[in-house]
C-alpha positions as CSV (number, residue, x, y, z in Angstrom):
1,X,-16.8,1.0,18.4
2,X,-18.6,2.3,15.3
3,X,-18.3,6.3,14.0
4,X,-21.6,7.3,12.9
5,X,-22.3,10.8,11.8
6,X,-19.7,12.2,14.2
7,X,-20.7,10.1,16.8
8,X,-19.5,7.0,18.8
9,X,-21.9,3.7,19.1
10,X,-21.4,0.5,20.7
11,X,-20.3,-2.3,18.6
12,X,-24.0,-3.5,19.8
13,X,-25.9,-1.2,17.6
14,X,-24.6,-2.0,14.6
15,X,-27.8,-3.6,13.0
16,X,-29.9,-0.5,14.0
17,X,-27.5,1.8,12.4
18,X,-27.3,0.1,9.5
19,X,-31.3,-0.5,9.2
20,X,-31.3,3.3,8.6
21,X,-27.8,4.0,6.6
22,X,-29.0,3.8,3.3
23,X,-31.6,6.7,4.1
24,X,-28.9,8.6,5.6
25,X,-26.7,8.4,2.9
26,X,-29.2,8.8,0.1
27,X,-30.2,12.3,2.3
28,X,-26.6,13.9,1.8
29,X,-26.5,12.1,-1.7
30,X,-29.3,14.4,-2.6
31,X,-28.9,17.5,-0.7
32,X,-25.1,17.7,-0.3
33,X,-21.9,18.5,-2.4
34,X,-18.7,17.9,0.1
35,X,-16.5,21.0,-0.3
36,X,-13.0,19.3,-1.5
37,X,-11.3,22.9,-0.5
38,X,-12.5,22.0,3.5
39,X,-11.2,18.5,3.1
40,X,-7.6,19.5,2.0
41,X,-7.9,22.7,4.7
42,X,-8.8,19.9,7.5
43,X,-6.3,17.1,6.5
44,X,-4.1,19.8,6.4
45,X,-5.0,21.1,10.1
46,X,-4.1,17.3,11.0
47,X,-0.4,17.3,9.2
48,X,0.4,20.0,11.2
49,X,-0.8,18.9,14.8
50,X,1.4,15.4,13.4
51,X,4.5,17.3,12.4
52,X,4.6,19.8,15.3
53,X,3.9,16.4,18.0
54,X,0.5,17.4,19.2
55,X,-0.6,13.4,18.9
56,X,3.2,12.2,20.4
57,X,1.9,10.7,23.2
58,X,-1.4,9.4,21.8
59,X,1.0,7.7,19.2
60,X,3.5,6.4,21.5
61,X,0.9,4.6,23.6
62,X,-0.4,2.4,20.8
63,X,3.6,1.0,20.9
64,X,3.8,0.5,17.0
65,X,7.1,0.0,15.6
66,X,8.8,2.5,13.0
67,X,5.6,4.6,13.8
68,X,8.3,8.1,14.0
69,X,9.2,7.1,10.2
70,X,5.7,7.0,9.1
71,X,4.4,10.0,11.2
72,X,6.8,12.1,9.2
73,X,5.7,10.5,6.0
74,X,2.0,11.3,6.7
75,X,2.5,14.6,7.8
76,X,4.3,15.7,4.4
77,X,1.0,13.8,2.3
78,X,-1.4,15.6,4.3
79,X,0.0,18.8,4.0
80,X,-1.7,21.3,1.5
81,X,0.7,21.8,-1.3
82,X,0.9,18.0,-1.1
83,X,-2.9,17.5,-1.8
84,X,-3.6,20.1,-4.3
85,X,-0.3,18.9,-6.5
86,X,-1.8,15.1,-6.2
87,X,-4.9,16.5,-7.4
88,X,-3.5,18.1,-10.1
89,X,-1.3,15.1,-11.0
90,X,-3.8,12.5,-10.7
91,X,-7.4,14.0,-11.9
92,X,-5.5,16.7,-14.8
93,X,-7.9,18.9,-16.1
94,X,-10.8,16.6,-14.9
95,X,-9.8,18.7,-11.5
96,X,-11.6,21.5,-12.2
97,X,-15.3,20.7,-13.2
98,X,-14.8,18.4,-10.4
99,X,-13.6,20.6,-7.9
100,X,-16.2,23.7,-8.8
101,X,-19.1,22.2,-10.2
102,X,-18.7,23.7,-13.3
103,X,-18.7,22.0,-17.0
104,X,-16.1,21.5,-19.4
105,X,-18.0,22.7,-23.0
106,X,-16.7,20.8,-25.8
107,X,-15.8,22.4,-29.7
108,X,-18.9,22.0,-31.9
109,X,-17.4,20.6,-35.4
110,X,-19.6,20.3,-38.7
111,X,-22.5,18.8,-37.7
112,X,-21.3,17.5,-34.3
113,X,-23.2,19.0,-31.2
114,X,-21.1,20.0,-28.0
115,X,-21.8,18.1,-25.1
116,X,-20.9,19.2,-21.7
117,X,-18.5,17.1,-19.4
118,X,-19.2,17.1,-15.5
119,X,-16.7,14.5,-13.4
120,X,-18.9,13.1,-10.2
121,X,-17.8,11.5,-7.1
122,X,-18.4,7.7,-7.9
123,X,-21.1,8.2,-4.8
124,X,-20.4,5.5,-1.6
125,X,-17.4,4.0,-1.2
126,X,-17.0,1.1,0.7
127,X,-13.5,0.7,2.4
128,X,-12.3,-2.8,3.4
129,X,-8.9,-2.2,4.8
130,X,-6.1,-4.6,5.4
131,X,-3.8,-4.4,8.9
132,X,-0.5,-4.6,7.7
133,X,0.5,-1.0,7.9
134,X,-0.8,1.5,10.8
135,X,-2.7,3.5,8.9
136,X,-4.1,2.6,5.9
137,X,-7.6,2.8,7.0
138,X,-7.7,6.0,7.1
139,X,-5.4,7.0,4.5
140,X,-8.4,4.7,2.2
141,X,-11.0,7.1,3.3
142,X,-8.9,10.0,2.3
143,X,-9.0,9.3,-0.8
144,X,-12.4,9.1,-0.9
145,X,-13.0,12.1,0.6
146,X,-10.5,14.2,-1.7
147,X,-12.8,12.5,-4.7
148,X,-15.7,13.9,-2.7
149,X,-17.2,10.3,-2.0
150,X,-19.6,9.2,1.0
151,X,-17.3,6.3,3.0
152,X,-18.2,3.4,4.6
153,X,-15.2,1.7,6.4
154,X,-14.9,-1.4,7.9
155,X,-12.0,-1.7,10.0
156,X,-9.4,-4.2,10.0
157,X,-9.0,-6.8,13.4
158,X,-5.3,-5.3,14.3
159,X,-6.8,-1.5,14.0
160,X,-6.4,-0.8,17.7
161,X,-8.8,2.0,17.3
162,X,-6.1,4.2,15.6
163,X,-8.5,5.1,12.9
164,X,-11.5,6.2,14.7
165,X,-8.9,8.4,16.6
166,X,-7.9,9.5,14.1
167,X,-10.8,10.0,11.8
168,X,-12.6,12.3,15.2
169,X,-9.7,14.8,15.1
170,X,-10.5,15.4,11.4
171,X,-14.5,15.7,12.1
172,X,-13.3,17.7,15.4
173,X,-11.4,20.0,12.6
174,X,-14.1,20.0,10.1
175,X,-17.2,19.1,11.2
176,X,-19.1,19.0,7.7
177,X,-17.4,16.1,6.7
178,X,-19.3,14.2,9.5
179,X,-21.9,13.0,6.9
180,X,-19.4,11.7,4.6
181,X,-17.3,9.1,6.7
182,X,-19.3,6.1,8.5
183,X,-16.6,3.6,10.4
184,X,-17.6,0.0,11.2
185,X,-15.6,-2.6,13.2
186,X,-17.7,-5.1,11.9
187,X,-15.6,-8.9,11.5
188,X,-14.8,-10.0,8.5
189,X,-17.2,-13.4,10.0
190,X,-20.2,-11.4,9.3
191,X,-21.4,-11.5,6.0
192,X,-24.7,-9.9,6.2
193,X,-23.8,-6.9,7.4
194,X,-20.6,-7.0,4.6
195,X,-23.5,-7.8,2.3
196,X,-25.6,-4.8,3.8
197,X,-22.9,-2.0,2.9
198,X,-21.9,-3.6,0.1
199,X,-25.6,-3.1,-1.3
200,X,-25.2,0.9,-0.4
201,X,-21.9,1.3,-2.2
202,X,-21.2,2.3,-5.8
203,X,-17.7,0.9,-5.7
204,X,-16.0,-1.4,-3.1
205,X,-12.5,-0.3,-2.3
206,X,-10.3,-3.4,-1.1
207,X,-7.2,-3.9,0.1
208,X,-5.9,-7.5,0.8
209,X,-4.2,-10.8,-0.1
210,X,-5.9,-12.8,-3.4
211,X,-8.5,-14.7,-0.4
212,X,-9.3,-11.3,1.1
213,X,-10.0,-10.1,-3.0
214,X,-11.9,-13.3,-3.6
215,X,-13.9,-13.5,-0.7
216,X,-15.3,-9.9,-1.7
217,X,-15.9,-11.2,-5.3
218,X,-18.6,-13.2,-4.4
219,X,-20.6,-11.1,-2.5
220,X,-19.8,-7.9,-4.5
221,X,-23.2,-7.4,-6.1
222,X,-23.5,-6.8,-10.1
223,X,-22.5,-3.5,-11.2
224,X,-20.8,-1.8,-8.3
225,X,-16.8,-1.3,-9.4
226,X,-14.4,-3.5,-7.6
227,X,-11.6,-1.3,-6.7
228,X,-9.1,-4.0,-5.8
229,X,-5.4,-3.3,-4.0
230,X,-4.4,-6.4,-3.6
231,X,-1.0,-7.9,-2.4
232,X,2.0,-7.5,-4.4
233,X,5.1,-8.7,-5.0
234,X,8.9,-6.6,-5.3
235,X,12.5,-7.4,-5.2
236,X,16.0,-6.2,-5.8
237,X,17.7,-6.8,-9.2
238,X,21.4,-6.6,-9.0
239,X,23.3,-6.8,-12.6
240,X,27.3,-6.0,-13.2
241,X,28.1,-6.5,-9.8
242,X,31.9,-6.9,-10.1
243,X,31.6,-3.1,-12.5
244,X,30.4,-0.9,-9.4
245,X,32.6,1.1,-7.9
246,X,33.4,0.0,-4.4
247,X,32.2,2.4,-3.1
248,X,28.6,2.8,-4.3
249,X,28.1,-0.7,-4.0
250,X,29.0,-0.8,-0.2
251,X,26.3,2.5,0.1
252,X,23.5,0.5,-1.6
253,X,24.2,-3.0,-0.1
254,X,23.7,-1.2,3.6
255,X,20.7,0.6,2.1
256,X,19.2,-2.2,1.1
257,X,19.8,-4.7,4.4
258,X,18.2,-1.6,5.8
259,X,15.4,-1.8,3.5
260,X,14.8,-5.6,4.2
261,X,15.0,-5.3,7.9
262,X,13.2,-2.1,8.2
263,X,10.1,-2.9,6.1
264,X,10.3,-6.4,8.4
265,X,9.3,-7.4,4.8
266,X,5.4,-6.9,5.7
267,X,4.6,-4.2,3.0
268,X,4.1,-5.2,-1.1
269,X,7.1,-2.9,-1.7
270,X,9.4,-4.4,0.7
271,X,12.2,-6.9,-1.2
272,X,11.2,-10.6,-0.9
273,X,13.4,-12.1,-3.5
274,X,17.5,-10.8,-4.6
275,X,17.8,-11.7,-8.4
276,X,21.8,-11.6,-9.5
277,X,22.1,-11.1,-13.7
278,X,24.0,-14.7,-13.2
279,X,23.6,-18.4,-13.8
280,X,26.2,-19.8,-11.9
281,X,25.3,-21.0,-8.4
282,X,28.6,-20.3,-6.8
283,X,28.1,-16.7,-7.8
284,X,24.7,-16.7,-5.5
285,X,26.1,-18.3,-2.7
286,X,29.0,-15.9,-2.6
287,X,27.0,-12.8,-2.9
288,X,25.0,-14.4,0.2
289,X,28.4,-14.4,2.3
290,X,29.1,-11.2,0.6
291,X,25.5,-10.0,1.9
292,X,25.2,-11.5,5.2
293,X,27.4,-9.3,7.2
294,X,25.3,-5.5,5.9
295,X,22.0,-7.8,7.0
296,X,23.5,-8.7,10.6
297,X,24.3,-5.0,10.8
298,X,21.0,-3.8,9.9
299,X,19.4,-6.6,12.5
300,X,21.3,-4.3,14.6
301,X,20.6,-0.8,13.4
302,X,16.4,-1.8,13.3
303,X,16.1,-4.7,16.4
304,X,12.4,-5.8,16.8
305,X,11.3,-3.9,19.7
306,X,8.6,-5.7,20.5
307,X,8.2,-8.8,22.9
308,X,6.4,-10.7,20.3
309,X,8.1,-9.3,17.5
310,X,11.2,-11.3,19.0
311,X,9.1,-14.2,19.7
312,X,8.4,-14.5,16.3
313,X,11.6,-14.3,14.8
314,X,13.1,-16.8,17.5
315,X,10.6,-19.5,16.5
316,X,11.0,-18.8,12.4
317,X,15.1,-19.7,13.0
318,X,13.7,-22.4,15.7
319,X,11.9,-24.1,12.5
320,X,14.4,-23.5,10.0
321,X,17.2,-25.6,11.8
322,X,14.4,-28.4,12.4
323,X,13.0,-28.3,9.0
324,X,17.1,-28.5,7.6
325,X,17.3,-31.6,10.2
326,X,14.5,-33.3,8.9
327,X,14.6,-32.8,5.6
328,X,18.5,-33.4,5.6
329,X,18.8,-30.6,3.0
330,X,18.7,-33.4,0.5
331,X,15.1,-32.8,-1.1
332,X,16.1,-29.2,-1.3
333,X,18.1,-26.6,-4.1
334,X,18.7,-24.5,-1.4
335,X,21.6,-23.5,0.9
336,X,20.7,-21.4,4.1
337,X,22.9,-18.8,5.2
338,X,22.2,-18.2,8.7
339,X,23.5,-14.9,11.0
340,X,22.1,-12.9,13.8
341,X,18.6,-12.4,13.7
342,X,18.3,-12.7,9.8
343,X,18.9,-15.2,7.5
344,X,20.1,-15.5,3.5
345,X,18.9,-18.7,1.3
346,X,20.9,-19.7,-1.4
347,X,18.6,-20.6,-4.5
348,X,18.8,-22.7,-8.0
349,X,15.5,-21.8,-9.1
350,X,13.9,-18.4,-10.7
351,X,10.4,-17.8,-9.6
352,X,9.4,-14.5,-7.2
353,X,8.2,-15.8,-4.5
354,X,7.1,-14.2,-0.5
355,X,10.2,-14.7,1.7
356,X,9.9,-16.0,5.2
357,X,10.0,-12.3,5.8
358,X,11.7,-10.5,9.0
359,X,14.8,-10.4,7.8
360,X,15.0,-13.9,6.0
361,X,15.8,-12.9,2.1
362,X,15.4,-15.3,-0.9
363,X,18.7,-14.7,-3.1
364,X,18.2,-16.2,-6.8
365,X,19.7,-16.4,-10.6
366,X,18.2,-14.3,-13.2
367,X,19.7,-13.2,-16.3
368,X,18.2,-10.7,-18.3
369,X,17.7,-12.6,-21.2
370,X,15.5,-14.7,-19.0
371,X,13.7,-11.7,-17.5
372,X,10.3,-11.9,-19.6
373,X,9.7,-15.4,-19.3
374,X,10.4,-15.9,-15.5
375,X,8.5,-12.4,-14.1
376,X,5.0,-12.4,-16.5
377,X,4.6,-15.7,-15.0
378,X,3.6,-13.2,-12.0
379,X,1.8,-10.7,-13.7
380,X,-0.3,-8.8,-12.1
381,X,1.4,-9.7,-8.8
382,X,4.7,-7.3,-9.9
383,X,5.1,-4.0,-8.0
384,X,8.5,-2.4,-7.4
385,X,12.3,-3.1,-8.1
386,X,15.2,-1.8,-6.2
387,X,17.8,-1.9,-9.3
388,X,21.4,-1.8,-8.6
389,X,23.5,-1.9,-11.7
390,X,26.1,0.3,-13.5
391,X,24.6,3.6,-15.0
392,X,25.4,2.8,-18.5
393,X,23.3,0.0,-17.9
394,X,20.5,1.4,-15.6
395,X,18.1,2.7,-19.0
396,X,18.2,-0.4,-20.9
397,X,17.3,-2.6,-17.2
398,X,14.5,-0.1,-16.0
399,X,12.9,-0.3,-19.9
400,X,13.4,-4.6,-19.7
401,X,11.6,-4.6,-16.1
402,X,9.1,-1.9,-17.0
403,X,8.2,-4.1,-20.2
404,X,7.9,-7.4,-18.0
405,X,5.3,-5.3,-15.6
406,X,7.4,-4.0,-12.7
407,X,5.3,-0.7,-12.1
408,X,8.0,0.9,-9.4
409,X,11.6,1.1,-10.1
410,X,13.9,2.5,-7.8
411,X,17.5,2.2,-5.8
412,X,17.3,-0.9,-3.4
413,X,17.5,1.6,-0.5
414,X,14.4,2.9,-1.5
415,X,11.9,0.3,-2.3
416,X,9.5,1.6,0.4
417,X,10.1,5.4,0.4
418,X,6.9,7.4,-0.9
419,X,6.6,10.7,-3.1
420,X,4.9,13.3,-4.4
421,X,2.6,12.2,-7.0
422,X,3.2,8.3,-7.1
423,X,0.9,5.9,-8.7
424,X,-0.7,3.2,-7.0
425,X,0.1,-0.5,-8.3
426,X,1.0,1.7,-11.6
427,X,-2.7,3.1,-11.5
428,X,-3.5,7.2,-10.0
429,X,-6.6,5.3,-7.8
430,X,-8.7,9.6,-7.3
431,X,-9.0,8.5,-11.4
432,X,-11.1,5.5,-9.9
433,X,-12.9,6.7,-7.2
434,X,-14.9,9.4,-10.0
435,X,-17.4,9.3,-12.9
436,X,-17.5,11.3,-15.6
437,X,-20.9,12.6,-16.9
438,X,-21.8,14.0,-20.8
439,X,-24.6,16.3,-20.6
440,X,-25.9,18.4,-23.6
């Protein structure tokens, strides 16, 4: 289905609505400012209906797992207070021009002539959203709307039409906004009409692994801003593991088996890789014995509810053991720990690497000392840490990984919670979804 102007289209008439887009959007470009203050009073409308269970059923029908978590999650980013502080956080005192119009006059010195400052929209933003979290399609568009952008969306395969549900309630709300959101479910196969918005858009918002970001690359045309979310990489550091009390470390050893069997391991925050501050291989294969048990547990605590969710997991463990027969473990510096439904591996190297995910972790050495060398080889691929450490010890860690290029540090039980005012990938992305504009 495409959303057009408020309206629902057949998949079939996508090249008719796309010959007369560009006229369409140039029409509001010219003649229409999108009220921010209705887009934070609609979101909010829909945060509300979330939080109270208006959409319970709707939600429950689509059979997405964890979907209660992130319901809850949603509803506290849509709400008001919630917008307005994000605005405040993320645009400063570039909120204000932006959000009345109005310019910000700059000090005449000497013989230096003021010159007004106005912050724009960027203009069109076109959205191509990945499907590994329910979602994010519309969260993308958002955005874009809070920055007072025009939005073109194509949606991802695995969307299930949650978007365009979605998306309707919000123009059902606040009808204005109709103009400013255009949804396509155009396959990633057809590149003319990925060329044809493409060509409409000022910048190109992606979200993807490094062939999804590539593939856009080269039909991005020259001079529209590449707003790339790609894939990332995060995992726990553990350091002084023998210091924490017994206590605490029991507490953040469950949190984190949580974590890793929650996430399912599908998100860029969720923990693909446990670094120990050793050297010693004996100490990594007894912290996987140590580890195994809270994993098995969580396995437990989170089971894959879904038929092919188990599936899934079945055949992973299915090629493990054939892949250990075959192989005869004797080409490979790694020792698998295997227990319920999850899975530790015993490692001699260093490098971050994706996990076999759902539940199988990577556990490795890395001592501090080694930090630098071992994580920029991954630069630009770096996103959170769950650090677990003594206090004493916590400032001078968070400083080493923050200086490698981790951009989110946090408890391991953590690793995938949101808050108020986060960065992005260590970026505030309303910062690139405007323009500023000097006028005098």
């Amino acid at each position: 289905m495409i959303l057009y102007k408020g309206k629902l289209y057949e998949t079939a008439d996508q090249a008719k609505l796309l010959g007369q887009l560009e006229k369409d959007i140039n029409d509001t470009r010219v003649n229409k400012r999108l009220d921010i203050s209705k887009v934070i009073a609609a979101v909010d409308v829909i945060g509300q209906k979330l939080k109270s269970g208006v959409y319970n059923d709707k939600i429950a029908a689509l059979g997405m797992e964890g979907i209660e978590e992130q319901i809850q999650t949603i509803a506290a980013m849509a709400a008001r207070e919630s917008l307005e502080y994000r605005l405040d956080v993320e645009l400063g005192e570039l909120k204000e021009p932006f959000l009345n119009g109005q310019a910000v006059k700059g000090d005449q010195s000497g013989e230096l002539e003021a010159v007004d400052t106005y912050v724009y929209p960027l203009g069109t933003l076109f959205h191509i959203a990945a499907g590994n979290r329910e979602g994010l399609p519309v969260y993308s568009v958002l955005e874009g709307l809070l920055t007072g952008n025009i939005n073109i969306l194509k949606l991802p395969q695995a969307d299930q039409g949650l978007s365009i549900e979605i998306l309707q309630t919000l123009l059902e709300t606040e009808p204005s906004l109709a103009e400013f959101i255009y949804v396509f479910d155009t396959p990633s196969t057809d590149l003319d009409a990925m060329c044809a918005m493409a060509q409409m858009s000022d910048g190109i918002v992606v979200w993807g692994g490094d062939e999804a970001v590539a593939a856009v690359r080269r039909f991005a045309p020259a001079g529209v801003r590449l707003i790339e979310w790609g894939h990332k990489l995060s995992f726990a550091y553990i350091s002084g593991l023998n210091e924490i009390e017994e206590e605490t470390l029991d507490r953040e050893l469950q949190a984190l088996a949580e974590h890793i069997v929650s996430t399912r391991q599908i998100l860029c925050s969720s923990c693909q890789v446990i670094y120990l501050d050793q050297q010693d291989p004996k100490a990594i294969q007894e912290f996987c014995r140590r580890f195994l048990p809270y994993l098995e547990q969580a396995t437990l605590n989170f089971p894959a509810k879904s038929l092919g969710m188990r599936a899934e997991l079945a055949m992973r463990r299915y090629c493990e053991i054939l892949h250990k027969i075959i192989v005869e473990e004797e080409v490979s510096e790694r020792q698998v720990f295997a227990g319920r439904n999850c899975s530790l591996t015993a490692c001699e190297d260093m490098e971050l690497e994706l996990s076999e995910m759902f539940g199988n972790c990577l556990v490795k050495p890395l001592p501090a000392d080694k930090m630098m060398e071992v994580l920029r080889r991954n630069k630009g691929y770096l996103q959170t840490t769950g650090l677990l450490c003594p206090e004493e010890r916590r400032r001078e860690l968070t400083k080493r990984l923050a200086a490698c290029g981790v951009v989110r540090i946090t408890s391991p039980g953590k690793m995938s919670d949101t808050f108020l005012g986060e960065a992005h990938d260590g970026d505030y992305p309303l910062r690139r979804y405007v323009r500023v504009i000097n006028a005098n």
